[in-house]
DRENTOR-32161 format. One line per field, with one value per residue (C-alpha): residue number from 1; residue in three letters; z, y, x. Coordinates in pm, 1 decimal. Each point is the difference from the previous one (the first is absolute). Example, Ala and Ser with C-alpha at 12.3 -4.5 7.8 and 13.67 -1.06 7.14 Angstrom:
# residues 2
resi <- c(1/2) $
resn <- c(ALA/SER) $
zz <- c(780.0/-66.0) $
yy <- c(-450.0/344.0) $
xx <- c(1230.0/137.0) $
END
This chain:
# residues 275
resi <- c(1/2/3/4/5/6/7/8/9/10/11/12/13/14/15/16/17/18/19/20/21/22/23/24/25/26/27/28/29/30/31/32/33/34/35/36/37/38/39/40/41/42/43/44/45/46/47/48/49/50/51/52/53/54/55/56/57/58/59/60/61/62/63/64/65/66/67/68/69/70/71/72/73/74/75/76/77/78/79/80/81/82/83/84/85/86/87/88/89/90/91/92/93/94/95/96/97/98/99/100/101/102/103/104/105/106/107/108/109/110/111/112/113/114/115/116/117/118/119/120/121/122/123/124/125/126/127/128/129/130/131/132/133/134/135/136/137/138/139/140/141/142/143/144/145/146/147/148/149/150/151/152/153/154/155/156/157/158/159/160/161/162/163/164/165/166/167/168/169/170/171/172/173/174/175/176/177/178/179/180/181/182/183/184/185/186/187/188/189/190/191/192/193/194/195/196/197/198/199/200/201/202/203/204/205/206/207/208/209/210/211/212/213/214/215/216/217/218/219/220/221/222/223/224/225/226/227/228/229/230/231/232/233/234/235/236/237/238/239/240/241/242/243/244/245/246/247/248/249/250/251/252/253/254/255/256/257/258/259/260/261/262/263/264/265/266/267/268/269/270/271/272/273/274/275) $
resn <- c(UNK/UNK/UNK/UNK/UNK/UNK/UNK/UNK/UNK/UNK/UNK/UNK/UNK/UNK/UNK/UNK/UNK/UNK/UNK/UNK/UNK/UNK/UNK/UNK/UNK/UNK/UNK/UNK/UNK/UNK/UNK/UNK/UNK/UNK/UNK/UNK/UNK/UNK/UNK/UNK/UNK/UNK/UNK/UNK/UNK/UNK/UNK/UNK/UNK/UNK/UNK/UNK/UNK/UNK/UNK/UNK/UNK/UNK/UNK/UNK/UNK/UNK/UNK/UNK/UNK/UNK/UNK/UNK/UNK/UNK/UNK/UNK/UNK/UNK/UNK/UNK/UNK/UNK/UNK/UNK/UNK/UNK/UNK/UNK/UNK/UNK/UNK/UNK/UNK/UNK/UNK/UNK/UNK/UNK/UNK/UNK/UNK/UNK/UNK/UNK/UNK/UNK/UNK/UNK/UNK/UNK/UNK/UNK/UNK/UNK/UNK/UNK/UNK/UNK/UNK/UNK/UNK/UNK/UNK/UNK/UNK/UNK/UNK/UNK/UNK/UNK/UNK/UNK/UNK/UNK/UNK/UNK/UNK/UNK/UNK/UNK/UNK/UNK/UNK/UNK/UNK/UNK/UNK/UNK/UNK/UNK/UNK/UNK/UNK/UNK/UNK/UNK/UNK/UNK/UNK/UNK/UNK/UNK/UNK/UNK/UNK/UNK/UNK/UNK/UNK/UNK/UNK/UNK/UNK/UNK/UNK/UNK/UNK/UNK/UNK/UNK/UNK/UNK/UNK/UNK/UNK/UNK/UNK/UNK/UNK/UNK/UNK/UNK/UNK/UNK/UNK/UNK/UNK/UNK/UNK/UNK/UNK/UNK/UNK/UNK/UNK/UNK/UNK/UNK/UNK/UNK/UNK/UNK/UNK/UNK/UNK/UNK/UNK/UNK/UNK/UNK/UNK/UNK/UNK/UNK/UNK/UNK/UNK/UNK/UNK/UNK/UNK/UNK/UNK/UNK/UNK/UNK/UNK/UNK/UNK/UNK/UNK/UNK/UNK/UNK/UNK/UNK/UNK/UNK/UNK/UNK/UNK/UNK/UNK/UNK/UNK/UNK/UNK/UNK/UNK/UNK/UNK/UNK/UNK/UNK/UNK/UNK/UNK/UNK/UNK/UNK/UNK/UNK/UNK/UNK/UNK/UNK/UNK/UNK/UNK) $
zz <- c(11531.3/338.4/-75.8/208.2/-5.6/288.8/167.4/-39.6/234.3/-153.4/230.7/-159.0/157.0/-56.1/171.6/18.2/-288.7/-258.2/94.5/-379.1/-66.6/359.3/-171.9/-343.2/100.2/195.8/-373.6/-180.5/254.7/-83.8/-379.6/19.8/223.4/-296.6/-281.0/174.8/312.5/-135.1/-251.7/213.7/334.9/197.5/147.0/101.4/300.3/65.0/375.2/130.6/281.3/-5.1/-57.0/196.3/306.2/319.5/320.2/203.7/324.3/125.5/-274.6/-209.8/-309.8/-250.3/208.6/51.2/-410.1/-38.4/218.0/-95.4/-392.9/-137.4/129.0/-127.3/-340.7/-272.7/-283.1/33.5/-259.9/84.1/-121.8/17.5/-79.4/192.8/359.4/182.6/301.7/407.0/175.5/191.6/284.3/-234.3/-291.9/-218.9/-66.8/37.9/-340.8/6.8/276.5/-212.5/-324.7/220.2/192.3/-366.8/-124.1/326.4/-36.4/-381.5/-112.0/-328.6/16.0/-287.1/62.4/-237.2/-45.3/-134.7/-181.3/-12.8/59.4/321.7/119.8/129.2/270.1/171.8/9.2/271.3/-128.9/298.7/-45.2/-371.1/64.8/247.4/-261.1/-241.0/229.8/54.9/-373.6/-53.3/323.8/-155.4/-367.7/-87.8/228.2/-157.4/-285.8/-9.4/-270.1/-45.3/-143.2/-136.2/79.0/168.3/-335.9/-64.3/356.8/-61.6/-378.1/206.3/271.5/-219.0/-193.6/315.1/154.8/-295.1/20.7/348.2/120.4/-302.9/189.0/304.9/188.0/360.5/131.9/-94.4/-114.3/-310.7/-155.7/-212.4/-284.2/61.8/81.1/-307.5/-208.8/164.0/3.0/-420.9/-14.1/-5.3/-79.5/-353.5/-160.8/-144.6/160.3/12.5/-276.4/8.2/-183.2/-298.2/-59.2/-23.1/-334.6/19.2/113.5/-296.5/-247.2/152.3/-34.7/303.3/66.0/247.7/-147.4/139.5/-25.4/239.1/210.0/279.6/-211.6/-205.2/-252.0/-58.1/-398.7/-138.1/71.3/392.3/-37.7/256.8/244.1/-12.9/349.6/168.5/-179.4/118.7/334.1/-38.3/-29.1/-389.4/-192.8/-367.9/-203.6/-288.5/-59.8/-180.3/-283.2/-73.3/108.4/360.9/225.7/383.7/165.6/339.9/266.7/-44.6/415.8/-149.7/-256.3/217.1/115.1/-359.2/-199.2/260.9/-116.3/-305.6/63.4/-161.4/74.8/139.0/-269.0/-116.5/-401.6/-88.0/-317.7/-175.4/64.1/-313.6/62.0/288.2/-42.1) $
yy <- c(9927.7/-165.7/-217.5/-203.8/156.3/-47.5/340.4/68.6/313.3/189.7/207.3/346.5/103.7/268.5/349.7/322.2/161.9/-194.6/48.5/58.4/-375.4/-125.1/123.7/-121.5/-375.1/-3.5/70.2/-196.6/-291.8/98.0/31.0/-382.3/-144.5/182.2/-156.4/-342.6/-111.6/-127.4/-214.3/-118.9/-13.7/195.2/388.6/213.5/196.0/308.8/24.1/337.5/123.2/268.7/-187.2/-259.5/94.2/20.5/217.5/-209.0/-13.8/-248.2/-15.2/156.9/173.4/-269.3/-293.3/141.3/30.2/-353.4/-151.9/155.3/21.1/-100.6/-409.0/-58.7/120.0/-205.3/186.3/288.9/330.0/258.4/322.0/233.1/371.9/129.4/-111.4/-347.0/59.8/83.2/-293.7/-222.1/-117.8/-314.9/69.4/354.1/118.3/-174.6/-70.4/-192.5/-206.2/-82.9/-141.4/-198.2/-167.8/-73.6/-142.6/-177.9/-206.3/-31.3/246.4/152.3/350.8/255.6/345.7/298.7/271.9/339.0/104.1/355.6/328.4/142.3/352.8/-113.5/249.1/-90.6/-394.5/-127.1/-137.8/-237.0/-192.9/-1.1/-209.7/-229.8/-67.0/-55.0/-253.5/-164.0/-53.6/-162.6/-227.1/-126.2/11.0/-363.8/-17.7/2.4/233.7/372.2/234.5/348.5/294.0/361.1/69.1/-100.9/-111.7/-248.5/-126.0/-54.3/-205.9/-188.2/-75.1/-121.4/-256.5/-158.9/-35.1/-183.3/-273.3/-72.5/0.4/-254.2/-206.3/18.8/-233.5/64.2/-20.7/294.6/-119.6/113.2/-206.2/91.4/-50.5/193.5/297.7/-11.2/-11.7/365.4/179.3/-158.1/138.2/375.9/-27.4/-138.1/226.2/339.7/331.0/31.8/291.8/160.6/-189.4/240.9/1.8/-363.0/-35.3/-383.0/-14.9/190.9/-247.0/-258.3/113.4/-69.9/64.2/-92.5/-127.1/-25.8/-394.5/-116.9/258.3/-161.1/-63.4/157.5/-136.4/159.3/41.6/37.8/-179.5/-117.5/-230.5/162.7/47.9/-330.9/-118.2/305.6/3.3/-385.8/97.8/324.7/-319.0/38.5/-322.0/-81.6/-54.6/35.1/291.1/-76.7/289.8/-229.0/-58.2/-7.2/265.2/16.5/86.3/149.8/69.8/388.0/18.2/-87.5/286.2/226.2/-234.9/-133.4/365.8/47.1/-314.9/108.7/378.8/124.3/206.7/-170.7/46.4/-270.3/29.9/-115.2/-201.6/-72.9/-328.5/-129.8/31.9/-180.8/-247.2) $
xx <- c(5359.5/173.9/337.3/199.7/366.9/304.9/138.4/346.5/63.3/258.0/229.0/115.4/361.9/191.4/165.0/-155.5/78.7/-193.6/-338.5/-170.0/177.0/-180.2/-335.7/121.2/85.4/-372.0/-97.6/159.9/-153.7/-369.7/81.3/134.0/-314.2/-236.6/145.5/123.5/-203.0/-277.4/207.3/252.1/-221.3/308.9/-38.9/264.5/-83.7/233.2/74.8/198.0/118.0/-221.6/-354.1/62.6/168.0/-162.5/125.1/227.4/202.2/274.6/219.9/227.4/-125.1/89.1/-71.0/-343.6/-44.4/182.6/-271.2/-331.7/88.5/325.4/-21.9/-327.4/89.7/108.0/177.9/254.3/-30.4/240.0/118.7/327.2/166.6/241.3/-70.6/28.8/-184.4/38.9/167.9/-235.3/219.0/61.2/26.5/128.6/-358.1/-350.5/-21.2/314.1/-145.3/-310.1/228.7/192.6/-253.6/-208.7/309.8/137.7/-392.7/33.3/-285.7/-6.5/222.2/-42.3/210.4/-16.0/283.9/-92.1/313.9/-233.4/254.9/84.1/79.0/386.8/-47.6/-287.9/101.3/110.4/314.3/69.9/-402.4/62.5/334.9/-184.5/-243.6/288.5/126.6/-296.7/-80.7/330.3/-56.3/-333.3/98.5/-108.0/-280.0/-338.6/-133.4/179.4/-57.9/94.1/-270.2/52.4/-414.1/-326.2/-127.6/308.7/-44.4/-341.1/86.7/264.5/-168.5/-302.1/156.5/184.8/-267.7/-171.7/275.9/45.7/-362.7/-54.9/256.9/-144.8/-204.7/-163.5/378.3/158.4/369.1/110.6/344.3/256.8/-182.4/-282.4/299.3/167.1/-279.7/-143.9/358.1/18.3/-345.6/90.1/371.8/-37.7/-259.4/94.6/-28.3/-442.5/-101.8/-332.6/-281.6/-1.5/353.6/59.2/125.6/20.9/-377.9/-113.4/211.6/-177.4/-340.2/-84.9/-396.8/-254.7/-348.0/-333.7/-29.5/-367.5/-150.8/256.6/280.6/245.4/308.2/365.7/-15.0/396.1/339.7/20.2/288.3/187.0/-218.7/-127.9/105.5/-115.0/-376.8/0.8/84.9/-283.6/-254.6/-26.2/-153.4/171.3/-317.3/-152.6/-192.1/-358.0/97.5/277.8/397.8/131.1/60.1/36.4/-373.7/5.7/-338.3/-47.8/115.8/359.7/-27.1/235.8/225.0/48.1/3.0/326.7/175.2/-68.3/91.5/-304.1/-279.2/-312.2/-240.1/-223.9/-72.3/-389.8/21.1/-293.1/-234.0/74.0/366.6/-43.7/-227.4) $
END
């Protein structure tokens, strides 16, 4: 069914040598407008270099990207390795150019570090430096996180984006605030285990139940996950079997089993249970 929703065009920066985290960020984008845009009437539209350039003359390389692309866009998602770039004419590299001119105009900034291994003798040393530098220049500038995989980007990348978009209005400006509360968001919580090998999941006997044919409830102890299942769009009600429990639409079930950091299985209870 149609729904209104504002466009937030979401430019994806980085150097060459992180193309699967390119793809991976475009990903992540999709994954948020399926579970979120409906909900919160936003939609985050990747835009790339590579999609959405077209052939032009008069210019220099970047300046041509800066006008068709990188000016209209209105939040920043970068990613780095090893390398910083190929100097512009202005700036170090044309990805450097993009993160200052989002932060020079007060756009939201989020930049990603893979702290993934490198082969000492095929890195170039004197980019790796530059990037070094450049890190250190822009330390307390918007969100930064470092990752050791694609899969950790994606986790990170996931729940900052749940945070600031829910601060966001049509004007994309995110404040302090809304900064702290992302880096907090993946800094505090414990290294992520593998759904069957959380120990503390299975001593809270955490399950998901079949509740309505459109609904389902989080049976066992959720204290601690509270503020995240509120955030998810989970209701605190009482369940018609009897007791509370939080009760979810079935399109959260994926979103909520990874709070959770169980498998998403619904269990069918019997009608007279849940009647």
């Amino acid at each position: 069914m149609p729904f209104s929703a504002n466009v937030f065009h979401v430019l994806i920066a980085s150097p060459s040598d992180v193309p699967e985290e390119r793809i991976a960020i475009a990903q992540s984008l999709h994954e948020w407008n399926s579970l979120h845009s409906r909900d919160q009437g936003k939609i985050l539209l990747p835009v790339m270099w590579e999609t959405h350039m077209a052939p032009s003359m008069g210019d220099r390389p970047q300046g041509l990207i800066n006008h068709q692309i990188v000016r209209g866009c209105d939040i920043l998602i970068g990613a780095f390795w090893t390398r910083l770039g190929s100097p512009t004419g202005l700036e170090e590299s044309g990805t450097v150019e993009e993160v200052k001119f989002f932060l020079s105009n007060k756009k939201p900034v989020m930049l990603y570090y893979s702290k993934v291994k490198v082969d000492i003798d095929s890195t170039d040393l004197d980019q790796y430096q530059k990037l070094k530098t450049f890190k250190q220049s822009i330390r307390d500038k918007g969100i930064q996180e470092d990752y050791t995989s694609i899969s950790e980007l994606k986790e990170k990348l996931s729940r900052h984006l749940t945070i600031v978009m829910r601060d966001m209005s049509v004007g994309p400006i995110i404040d302090k605030r809304t900064v702290e509360a992302a880096r907090a968001s993946t800094r505090q919580d414990p290294p992520q285990q593998e759904p069957t090998k959380n120990k503390s999941n299975r001593n809270e006997n955490l399950q998901l139940e079949a509740y309505t044919d459109r609904s389902f409830f989080v049976r066992g102890n959720t204290l601690k996950y509270k503020d995240n299942l509120k955030e998810a769009g989970g209701k605190w009600t009482s369940l018609k079997s009897g007791g509370q429990a939080w009760v979810f639409s079935r399109r959260r079930l994926d979103q909520v089993s990874q709070i959770l950091g169980i498998e998403p299985i619904l269990v069918e209870i019997a009608k007279t249970n849940a009647a």
